[in-house]
C-alpha positions as CSV (number, residue, x, y, z in Angstrom):
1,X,116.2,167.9,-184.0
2,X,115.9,164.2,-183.3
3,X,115.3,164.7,-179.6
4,X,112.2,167.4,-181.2
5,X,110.9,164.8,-183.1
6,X,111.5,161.8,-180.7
7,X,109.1,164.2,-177.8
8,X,106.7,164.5,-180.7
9,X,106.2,161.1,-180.8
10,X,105.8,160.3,-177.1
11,X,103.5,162.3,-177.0
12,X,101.2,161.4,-179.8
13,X,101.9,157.8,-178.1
14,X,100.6,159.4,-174.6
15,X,97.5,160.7,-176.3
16,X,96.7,158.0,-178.2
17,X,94.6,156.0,-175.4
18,X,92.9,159.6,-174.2
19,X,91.9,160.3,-178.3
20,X,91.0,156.7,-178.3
21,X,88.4,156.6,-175.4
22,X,87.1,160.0,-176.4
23,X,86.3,158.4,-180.0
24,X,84.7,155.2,-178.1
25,X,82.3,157.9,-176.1
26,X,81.0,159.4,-178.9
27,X,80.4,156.6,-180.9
28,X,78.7,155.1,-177.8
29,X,76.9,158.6,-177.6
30,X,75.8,158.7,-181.1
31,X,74.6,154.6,-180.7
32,X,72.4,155.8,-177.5
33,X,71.4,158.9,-179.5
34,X,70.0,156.5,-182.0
35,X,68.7,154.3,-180.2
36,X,66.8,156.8,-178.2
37,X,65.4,158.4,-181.3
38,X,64.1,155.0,-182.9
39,X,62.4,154.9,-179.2
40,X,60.9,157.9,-180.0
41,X,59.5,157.1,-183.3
42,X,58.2,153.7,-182.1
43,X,56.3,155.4,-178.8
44,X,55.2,158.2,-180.9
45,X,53.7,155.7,-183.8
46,X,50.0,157.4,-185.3
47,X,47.1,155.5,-184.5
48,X,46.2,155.9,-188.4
49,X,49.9,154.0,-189.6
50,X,48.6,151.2,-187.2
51,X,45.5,151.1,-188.6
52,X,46.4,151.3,-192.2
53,X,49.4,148.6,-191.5
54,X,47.2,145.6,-189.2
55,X,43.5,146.8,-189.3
56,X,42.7,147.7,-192.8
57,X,44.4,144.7,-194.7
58,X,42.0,142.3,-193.5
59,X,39.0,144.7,-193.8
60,X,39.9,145.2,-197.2
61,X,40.5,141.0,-197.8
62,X,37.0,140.6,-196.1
63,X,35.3,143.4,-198.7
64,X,37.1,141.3,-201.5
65,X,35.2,138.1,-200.3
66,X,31.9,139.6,-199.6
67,X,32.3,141.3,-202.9
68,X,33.3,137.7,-205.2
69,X,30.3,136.3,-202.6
70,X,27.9,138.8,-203.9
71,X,28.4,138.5,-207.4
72,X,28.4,135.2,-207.5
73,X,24.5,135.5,-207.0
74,X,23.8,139.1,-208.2
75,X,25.4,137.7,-211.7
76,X,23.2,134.3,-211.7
77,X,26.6,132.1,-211.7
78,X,25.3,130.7,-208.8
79,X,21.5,130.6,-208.7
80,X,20.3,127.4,-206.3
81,X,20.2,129.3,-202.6
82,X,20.5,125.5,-201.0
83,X,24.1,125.5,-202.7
84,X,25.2,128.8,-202.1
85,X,23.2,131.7,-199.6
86,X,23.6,135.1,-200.0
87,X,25.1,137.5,-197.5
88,X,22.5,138.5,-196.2
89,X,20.8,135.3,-195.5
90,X,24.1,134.5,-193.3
91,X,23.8,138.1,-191.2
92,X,19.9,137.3,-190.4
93,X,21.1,133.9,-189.4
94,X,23.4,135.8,-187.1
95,X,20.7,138.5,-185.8
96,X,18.5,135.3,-185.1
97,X,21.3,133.6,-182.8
98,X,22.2,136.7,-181.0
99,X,18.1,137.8,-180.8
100,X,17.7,134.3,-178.9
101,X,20.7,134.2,-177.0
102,X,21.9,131.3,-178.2
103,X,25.3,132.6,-180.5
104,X,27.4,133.1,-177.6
105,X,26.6,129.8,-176.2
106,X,27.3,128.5,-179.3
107,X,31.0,129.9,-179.1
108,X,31.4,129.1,-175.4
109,X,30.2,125.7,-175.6
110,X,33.5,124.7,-177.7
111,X,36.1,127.3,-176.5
112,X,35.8,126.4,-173.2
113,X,36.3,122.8,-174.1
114,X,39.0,123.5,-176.4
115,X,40.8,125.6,-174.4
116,X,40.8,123.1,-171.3
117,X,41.3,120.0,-173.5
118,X,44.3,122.0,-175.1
119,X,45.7,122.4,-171.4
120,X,45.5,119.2,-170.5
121,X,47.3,118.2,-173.7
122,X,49.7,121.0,-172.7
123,X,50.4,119.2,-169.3
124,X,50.9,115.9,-171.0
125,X,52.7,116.7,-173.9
126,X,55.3,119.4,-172.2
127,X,56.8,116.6,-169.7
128,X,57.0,113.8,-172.3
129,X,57.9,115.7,-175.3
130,X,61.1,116.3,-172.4
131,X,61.8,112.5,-172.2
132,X,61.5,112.0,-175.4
133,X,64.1,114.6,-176.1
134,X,66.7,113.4,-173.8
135,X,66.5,110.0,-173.5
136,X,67.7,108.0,-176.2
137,X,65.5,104.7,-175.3
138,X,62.5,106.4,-175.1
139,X,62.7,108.2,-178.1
140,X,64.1,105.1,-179.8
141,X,60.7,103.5,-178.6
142,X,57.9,106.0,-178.7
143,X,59.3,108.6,-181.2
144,X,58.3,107.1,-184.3
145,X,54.7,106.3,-182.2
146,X,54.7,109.9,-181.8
147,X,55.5,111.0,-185.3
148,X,52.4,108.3,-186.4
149,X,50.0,109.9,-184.3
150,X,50.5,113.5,-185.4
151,X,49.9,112.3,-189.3
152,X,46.5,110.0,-188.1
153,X,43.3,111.8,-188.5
154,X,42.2,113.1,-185.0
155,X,38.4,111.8,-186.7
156,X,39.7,108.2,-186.0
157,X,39.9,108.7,-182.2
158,X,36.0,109.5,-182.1
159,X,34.3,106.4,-182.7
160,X,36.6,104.7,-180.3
161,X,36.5,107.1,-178.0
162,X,32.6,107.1,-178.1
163,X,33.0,102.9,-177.3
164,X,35.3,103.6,-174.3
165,X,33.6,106.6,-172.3
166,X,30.6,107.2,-173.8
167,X,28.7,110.3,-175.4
168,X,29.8,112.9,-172.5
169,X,32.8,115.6,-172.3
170,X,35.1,113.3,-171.4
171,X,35.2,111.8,-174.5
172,X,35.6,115.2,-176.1
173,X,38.6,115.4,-173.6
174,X,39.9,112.2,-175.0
175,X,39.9,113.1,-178.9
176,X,41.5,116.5,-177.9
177,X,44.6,114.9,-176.5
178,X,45.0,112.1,-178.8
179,X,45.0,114.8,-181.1
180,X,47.3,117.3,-179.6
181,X,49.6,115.8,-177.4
182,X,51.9,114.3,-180.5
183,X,52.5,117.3,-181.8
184,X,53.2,119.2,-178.8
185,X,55.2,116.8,-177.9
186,X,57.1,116.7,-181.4
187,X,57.5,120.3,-181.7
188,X,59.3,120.3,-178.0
189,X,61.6,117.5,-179.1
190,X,62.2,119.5,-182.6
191,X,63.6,122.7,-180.4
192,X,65.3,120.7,-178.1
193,X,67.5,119.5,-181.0
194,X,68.2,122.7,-182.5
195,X,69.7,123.7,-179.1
196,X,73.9,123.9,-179.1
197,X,75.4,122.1,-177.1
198,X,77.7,124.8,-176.0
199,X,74.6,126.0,-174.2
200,X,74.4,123.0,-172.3
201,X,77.9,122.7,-171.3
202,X,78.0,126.5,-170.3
203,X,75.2,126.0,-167.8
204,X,76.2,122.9,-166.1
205,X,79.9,124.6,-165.4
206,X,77.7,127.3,-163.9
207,X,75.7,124.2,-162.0
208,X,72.8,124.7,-164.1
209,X,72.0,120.6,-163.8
210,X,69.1,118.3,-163.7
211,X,65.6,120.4,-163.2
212,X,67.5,123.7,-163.0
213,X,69.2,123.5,-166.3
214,X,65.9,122.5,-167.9
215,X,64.2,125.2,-166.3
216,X,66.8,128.3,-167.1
217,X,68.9,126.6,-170.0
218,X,66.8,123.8,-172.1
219,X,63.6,125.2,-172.3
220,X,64.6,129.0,-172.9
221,X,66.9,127.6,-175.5
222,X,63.8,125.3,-177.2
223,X,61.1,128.0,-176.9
224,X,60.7,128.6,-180.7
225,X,60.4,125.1,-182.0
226,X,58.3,124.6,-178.7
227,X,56.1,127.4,-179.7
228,X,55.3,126.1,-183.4
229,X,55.1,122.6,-181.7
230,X,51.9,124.8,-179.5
231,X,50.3,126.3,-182.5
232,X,50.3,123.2,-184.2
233,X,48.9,121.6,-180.9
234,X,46.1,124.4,-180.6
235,X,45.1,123.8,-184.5
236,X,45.3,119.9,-183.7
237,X,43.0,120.1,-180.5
238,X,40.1,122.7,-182.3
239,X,40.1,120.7,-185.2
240,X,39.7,117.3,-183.3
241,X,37.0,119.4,-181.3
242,X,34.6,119.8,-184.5
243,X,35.0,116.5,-185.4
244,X,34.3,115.0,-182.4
245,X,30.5,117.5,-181.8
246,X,30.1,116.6,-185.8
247,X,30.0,113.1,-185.4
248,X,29.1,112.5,-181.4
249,X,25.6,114.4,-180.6
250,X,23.5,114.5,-177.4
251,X,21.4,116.2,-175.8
252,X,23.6,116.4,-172.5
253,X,26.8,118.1,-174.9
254,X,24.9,121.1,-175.6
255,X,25.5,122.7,-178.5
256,X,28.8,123.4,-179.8
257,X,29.9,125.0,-183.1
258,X,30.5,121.3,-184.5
259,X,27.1,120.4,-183.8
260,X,25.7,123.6,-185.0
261,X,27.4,122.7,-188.2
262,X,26.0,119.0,-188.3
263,X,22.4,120.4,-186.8
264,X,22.7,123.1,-190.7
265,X,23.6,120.1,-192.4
266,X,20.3,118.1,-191.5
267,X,17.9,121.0,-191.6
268,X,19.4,121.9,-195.2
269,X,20.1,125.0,-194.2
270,X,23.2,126.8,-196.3
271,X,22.7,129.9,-193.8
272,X,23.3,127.9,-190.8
273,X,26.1,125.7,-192.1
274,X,27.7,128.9,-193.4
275,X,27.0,130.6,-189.8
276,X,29.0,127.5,-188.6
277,X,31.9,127.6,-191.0
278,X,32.3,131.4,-190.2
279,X,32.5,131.1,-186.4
280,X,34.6,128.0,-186.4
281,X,37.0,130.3,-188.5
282,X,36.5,133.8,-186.5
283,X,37.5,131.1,-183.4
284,X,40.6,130.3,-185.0
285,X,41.9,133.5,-186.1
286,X,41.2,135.3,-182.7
287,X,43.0,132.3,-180.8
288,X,45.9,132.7,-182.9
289,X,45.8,137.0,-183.0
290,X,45.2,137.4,-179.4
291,X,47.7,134.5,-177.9
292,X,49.9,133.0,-179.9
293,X,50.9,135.7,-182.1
294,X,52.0,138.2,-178.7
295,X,53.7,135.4,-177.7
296,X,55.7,134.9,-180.7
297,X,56.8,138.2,-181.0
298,X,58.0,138.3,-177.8
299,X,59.9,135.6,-178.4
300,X,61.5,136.8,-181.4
301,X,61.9,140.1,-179.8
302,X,63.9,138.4,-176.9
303,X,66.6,137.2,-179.5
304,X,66.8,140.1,-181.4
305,X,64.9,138.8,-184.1
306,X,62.1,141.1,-184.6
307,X,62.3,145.2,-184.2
308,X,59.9,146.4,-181.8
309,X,56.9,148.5,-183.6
């Protein structure tokens, strides 16, 4: 009887590893079963969900405003049209622009200088925000400099920057970086802090040192806070922008959404200055919708942090 029993038990020990392995397929089975079924419902998402979750908030918040807009007027709460125009003064203001060709110029004029001064700053900023990080002097030295210049005004830098280069796009070029480059800069020193150092250990026992652990290791590792240090850099460099075509005006600028705004202002025209405020906005939003939003998903998607829809 014992010699029954003591068979029974060797072999439940024997086929303990065999059940064991068979229970770690299917649950890896029943994981890539799910996994392939979430796939499924992501890939095979309705055009009409996607609209009714990403288009059709914002139509319905744009209706709200036109709808408050509206009534404002239609109710006699606001009656003076040089205070407040009505929608419809606005959209002819539009039809007029695009009728004469000149409301994509308008547009062009300061994204193309935004987007090149914001560059610039990007080339700047990256590389110091670096040093800054990682060298103690330096940041001892220039970090609370930095720190200043993010909270100044970017409006200061224009008269000065008029005095130095003049009424040209270099000047323009000038406010933009002043404006920018600090907070670039910041935001890269920000996510290099928040990186563990077990990261950085790891990759110089796997001789990830000097440029090559920045490259693969430091910067992977600092990408958010370097992101929202971008974003803030973008929102720095467009709003410098309009205050540098609101307050510096010439004929060899052209006309950018800034100066549209000032040239609304002086004609004491609401419709125009409105015109202005709307594209200066629509700018904004569609920088941020069409780059920097992919971009931060991806990111958070990377790490895990944000389910693919």
């Amino acid at each position: 009887m014992a010699s029954t029993e003591t068979k029974r038990t060797d072999t439940a020990v024997n086929d303990s590893p065999g059940k064991d392995n068979y229970q770690l397929g299917g649950l890896e089975a029943g994981l890539d079963a799910l996994d392939v079924g979430v796939t499924s419902l992501s890939s095979g998402r309705s055009f009409g969900l996607t609209f009714r979750q990403k288009v059709l908030p914002p139509l319905i918040a744009f209706a709200v405003v036109l709808v408050i807009w509206q009534s404002l007027i239609s109710f006699d709460i606001v009656t003076d049209p040089t205070k407040l125009p009505t929608p419809s003064d606005v959209w002819g203001e539009v039809k007029n622009a695009w009728l004469q060709g000149t409301l994509l110029d308008y547009i062009w004029t300061s994204v193309s200088r935004g987007l090149l001064g914001f560059l610039f700053a990007l080339a700047i900023g990256t590389p110091l925000g670096l040093v800054v990080a990682r060298v103690r002097f330096i940041r001892a030295a220039i970090g609370p400099v930095l720190s200043g210049l993010q909270s100044l005004p970017s409006v200061a830098w224009v008269p000065p920057a008029v005095i130095w280069l003049g009424l040209n796009n270099s000047m323009m070029y000038a406010v933009i970086l002043l404006g920018a480059v600090p907070s670039i800069a910041n935001g890269l020193v920000s996510g290099v802090d928040q990186v563990p150092p077990l990261f950085l250990r790891a990759g110089r026992t796997m001789g990830a040192t000097g440029l090559r652990g920045t490259w693969h290791i430091l910067m992977p590792a600092a990408l958010p806070g370097y992101l929202a240090g971008l974003k803030q850099g973008w929102a720095f460099s467009w709003r410098s922008l309009m205050a540098a075509e609101i307050i510096a005006s010439s004929p060899d600028l052209g006309v950018g959404l800034g100066q549209l705004l000032e040239n609304g202002r002086n004609a004491s025209s609401m419709s125009m200055v409105f015109l202005a405020i709307f594209l200066i906005l629509f700018v904004g939003i569609a920088i941020d919708l069409l780059i920097f939003s992919p971009v931060e998903r991806w990111v958070l998607r990377s790490r895990g942090l944000l389910v693919k829809s």
